[in-house]
C-alpha positions, 0 to 999 in steps of 0.5 A, spaced: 618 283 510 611 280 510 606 286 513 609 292 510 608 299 511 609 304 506 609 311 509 610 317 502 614 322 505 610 330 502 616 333 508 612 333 514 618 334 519 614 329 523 616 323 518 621 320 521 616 319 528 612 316 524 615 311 521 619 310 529 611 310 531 610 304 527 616 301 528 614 301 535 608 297 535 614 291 531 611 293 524 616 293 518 616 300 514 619 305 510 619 312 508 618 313 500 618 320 497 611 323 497 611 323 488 612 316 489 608 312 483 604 305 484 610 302 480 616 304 484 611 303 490 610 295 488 616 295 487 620 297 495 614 291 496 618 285 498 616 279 493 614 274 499 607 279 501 606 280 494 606 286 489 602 291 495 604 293 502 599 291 507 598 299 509 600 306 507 601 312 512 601 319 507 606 324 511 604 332 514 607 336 509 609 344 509 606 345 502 598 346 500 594 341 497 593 347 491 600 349 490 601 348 483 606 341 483 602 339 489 603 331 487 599 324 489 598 318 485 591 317 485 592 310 482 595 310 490 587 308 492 586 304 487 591 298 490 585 296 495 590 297 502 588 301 508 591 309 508 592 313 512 593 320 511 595 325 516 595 333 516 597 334 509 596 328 507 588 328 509 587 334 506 590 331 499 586 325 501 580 329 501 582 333 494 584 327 490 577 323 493 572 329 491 572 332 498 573 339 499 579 343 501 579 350 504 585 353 502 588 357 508 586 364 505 579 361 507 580 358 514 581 364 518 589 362 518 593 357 521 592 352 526 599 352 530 601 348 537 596 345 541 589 344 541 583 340 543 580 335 539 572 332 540 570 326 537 564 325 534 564 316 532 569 312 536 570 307 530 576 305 526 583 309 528 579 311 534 575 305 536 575 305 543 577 313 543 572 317 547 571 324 549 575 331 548 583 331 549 589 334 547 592 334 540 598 337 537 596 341 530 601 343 525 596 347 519 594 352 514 588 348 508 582 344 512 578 339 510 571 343 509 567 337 506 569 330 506 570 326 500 564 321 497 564 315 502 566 318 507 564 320 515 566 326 519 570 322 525 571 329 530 572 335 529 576 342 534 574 348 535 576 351 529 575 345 523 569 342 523 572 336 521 579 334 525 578 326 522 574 323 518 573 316 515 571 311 510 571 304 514 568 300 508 575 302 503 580 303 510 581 311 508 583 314 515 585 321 515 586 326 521 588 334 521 592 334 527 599 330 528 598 323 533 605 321 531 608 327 536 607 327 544 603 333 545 597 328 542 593 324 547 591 317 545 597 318 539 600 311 539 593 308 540 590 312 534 597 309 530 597 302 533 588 302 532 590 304 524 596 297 523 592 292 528 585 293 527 583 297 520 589 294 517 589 287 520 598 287 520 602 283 523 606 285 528 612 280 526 618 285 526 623 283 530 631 283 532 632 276 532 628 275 525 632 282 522 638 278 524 636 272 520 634 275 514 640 281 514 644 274 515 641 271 508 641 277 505 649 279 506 651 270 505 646 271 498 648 278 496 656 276 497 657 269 496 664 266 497 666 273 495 671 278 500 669 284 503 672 289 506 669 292 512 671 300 515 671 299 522 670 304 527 668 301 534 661 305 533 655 302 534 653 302 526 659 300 524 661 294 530 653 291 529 653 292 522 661 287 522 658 283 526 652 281 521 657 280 516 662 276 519 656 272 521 654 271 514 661 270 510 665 268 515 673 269 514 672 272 508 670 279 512 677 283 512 676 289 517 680 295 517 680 301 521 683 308 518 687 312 523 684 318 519 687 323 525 679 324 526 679 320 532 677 321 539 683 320 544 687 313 544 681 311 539 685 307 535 687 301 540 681 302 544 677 300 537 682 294 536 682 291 543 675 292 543 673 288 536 679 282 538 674 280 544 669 278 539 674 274 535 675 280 530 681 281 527 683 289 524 688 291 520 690 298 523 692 303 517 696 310 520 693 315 514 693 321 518 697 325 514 693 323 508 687 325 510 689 333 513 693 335 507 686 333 504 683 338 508 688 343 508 684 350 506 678 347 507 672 350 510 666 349 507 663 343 512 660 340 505 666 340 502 670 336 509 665 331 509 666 330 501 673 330 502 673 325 507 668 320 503 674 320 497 679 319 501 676 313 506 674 310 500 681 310 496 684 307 502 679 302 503 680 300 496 688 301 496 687 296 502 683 292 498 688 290 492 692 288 498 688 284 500 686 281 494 680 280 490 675 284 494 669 287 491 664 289 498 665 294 502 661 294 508 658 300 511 653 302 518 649 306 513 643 307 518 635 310 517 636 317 519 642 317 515 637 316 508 632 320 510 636 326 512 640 325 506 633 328 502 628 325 497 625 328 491 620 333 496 624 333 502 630 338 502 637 336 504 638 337 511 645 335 511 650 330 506 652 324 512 659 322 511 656 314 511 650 316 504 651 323 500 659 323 502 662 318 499 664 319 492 661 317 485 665 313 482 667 308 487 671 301 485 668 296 490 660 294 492 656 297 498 654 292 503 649 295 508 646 290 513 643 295 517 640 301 513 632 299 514 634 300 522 633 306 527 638 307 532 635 304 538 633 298 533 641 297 532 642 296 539 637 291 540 640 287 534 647 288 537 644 286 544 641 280 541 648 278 537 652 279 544 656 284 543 658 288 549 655 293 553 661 297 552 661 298 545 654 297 544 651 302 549 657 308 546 655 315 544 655 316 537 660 318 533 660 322 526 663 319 521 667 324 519 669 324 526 671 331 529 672 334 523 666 336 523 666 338 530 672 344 528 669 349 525 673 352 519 679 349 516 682 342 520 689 342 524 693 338 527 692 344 533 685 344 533 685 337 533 688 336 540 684 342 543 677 338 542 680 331 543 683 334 550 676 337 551 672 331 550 676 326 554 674 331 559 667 331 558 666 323 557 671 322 564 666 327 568 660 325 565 662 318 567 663 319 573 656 324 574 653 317 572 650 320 567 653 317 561 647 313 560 642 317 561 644 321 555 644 320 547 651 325 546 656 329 549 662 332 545 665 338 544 665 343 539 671 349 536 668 354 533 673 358 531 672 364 536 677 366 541 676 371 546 680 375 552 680 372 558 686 373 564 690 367 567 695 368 571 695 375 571 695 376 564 691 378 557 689 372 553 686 370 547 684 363 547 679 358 545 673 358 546 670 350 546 661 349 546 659 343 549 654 339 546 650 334 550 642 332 549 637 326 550 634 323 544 632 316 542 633 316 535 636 322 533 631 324 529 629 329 534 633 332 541 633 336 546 638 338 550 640 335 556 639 339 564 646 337 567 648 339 573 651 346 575 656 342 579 658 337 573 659 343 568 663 347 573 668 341 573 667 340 566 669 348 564 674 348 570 678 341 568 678 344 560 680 351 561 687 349 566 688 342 562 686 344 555 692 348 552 690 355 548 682 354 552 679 360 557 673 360 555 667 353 555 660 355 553 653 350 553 649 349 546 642 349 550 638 348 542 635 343 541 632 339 534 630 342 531 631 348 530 639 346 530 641 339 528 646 335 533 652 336 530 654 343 528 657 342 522 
């Protein structure tokens, strides 16, 4: 894409925000690990900009810059682009650079939570930024002295040097973190940075997404065939559809009854892509999929399992087709990040990128990897697919396999399908399905004693998940009504066989992922 940002990723837990911050002010970026060199740099660069991004953000970081594999290319400023690092990423820029940096032995100690940042020259980053206002700071090293070049832009009550500048080389660098809500003026010092001392574009958009992922699938694939595994997701829904429209009848789509499924998926998810006048092979392995899981209770080992199985169906489907070799997948950004990178530890493998196995027979097509969540709505908005597919709660793509913890039944299966038709069926009639980002029930294996009909129980207990997020990087749980959770618990525990007690998960991300498992 013309006018791209490159972000290096020193794993800051704030990465993911940044690169939504930007992506915000309709500038195209990615997320490279934090050691990348200037030729693997150039070489994420699309050919129509040239050879260089058109700026670089460095991440936060939860290492010190005098950690003995503390890493940065310093050929990275010799590229002549505008950088901007932030937190870890300034005070690697300042040590790289000739500054000084004060190693958190020296500081006093660390710097955590809000804080008020004073600024010192309204220019650059902070052009038409004035005053003293709230920042969010996140640290341990500081900057004692800036680099060669270099001016100090503001400063906090503990650091004498909270930003600081070069405007002539367009090297920005702030301690704190104005990716994150809690920083007033964040967007401005961000959007400042892109579109004054940068001097990008701002070009990204949907409907020019949609025309280049088109191109690129009809390029990539020719007249070849291609498989699509199909979910009635938002993910797999917009990403079928780019690729319909770019090769046509030669999308094959297939939708795998894993016994994964919420209730009554399966037709609904045929129905529903019939009437953008795609058609889906409906393939009944459920059988297949829980022998594969039988014993099996290491949720890395499930969702490994069930990568395996999706792709030898996909590729037994495929031979009956004939001559497929492409494999559509609604791989989204999230997924990459998550999945790792060399300086960021793995949070999780995802069923749609550390999943699927090594050895695999047909060609991946993933016209949506770049997008964030909120991104792959608005492409499918702009395709017209409708509402009732598009604005749908994700759903992971090991399905509730992930969602019963331990090994996977038939039984406890059904237990969670039931109690999820009842939370989705009171949420809806709350009118508050919208207003949340993903409501599910969970089993986590535990019984307890309960009385019912006078009697000693030892039945199931079901958690209950709901949170509001916009991109799935970050959450927080969702405040629902005490009238909508008494019904939610009443309607489980008397319609739920085996069930007599309902819990409320109240943690939000971090610390806890989304999903449990």
């Amino acid at each position: 894409m013309k006018n791209q940002v490159i972000i290096l990723d020193f794993g800051g837990q704030y990465t993911q925000l940044i690169a939504r911050c930007v992506r915000d002010e309709k500038v195209y970026c990615q997320v490279l690990s934090g050691d990348a060199t200037v030729p693997e740099l150039k070489k994420t660069v699309d050919p129509v900009q040239g050879d260089i991004p058109a700026a670089i953000i460095f991440s936060g970081g939860p290492d010190s810059v005098y950690a003995p594999d503390a890493v940065l290319d310093k050929a990275i400023f010799e590229l002549g682009v505008p950088i901007l690092g932030i937190c870890y990423g300034m005070q690697a820029m300042a040590k790289v650079l000739g500054g000084k940096v004060i190693p958190r032995t020296e500081t006093g100690g660390h710097e955590y939570g809000p804080a008020q940042f004073a600024v010192e020259e309204s220019l650059g980053i902070l052009k038409d930024i004035e005053g003293r206002f709230d920042v969010l700071m996140s640290h341990g090293d500081a900057v004692e002295i800036v680099p060669p070049g270099f001016m100090t832009l503001g400063s906090s009550e503990k650091i004498p040097v909270a930003a600081m500048g070069n405007p002539e080389k367009g090297f920005y660098g702030v301690q704190f973190h104005p990716e994150t809500s809690p920083t007033t003026h964040g967007d401005d010092m961000i959007r400042n940075f892109l579109l004054e001392v940068a001097r990008v574009k701002p070009d990204w958009t949907m409907s020019r997404f949609i025309d280049s992922s088109v191109a690129e699938v009809r390029a990539a694939v020719g007249d070849g065939k291609v498989i699509s595994g199909v979910s009635g997701g938002v993910d797999s829904t917009v990403a079928t559809a780019l690729v319909h429209e770019a090769v046509g009848d030669n999308l094959h789509c297939v939708l795998v009854d894993h016994g994964l499924l919420r209730k009554d998926e399966a037709a609904y998810v045929v129905q529903s892509l019939a009437k953008l006048g795609i058609k889906v092979n409906l393939v009944n392995a459920q059988d297949r999929f829980l022998d594969a899981l039988k014993g099996v209770t290491d949720p890395e080992k499930k969702r490994k399992i069930i990568g395996e199985e999706f792709i030898r169906v996909f590729e037994e489907e495929a031979r009956k087709i004939g001559d497929v070799r492409y494999f559509v997948q609604g791989t989204i950004y999230p997924d990459v990040i998550e999945s790792g990178s060399r300086l960021r530890a793995v949070i999780k493998s995802h069923h749609n990128v550390g999943g699927l196995p090594e050895r695999m027979n047909l060609k991946l097509v993933e016209p949506i990897r770049e997008l964030f969540k909120d991104e792959v709505r608005l492409v499918g908005r702009e395709m017209g697919i409708p509402s009732e597919l598009i604005d749908r709660h994700p759903f992971p793509g090991p399905g509730m396999a992930v969602r019963v913890l331990g090994e996977v039944t038939r039984d406890k299966l059904d237990i969670v399908r039931e109690a999820q038709a009842i939370v989705d069926e009171e949420i809806q009639a709350a009118g508050l399905y919208d207003k949340l980002w993903q409501v599910f029930c969970v089993l986590p294996g535990v019984r307890t004693v309960g009385v019912m009909g006078d009697k000693r129980t030892f039945g199931h207990l079901v958690a209950v998940r709901a949170v509001e997020s916009e991109d799935a990087m970050t959450a927080t749980w969702a405040r629902l009504p005490y009238e909508v959770l008494e019904r939610v618990s009443s309607r489980i525990v008397n319609e739920v066989q085996d069930v007599n007690r309902v819990a409320l998960d109240i943690t939000s991300k971090p610390p806890s992922t989304i999903e449990w498992e």
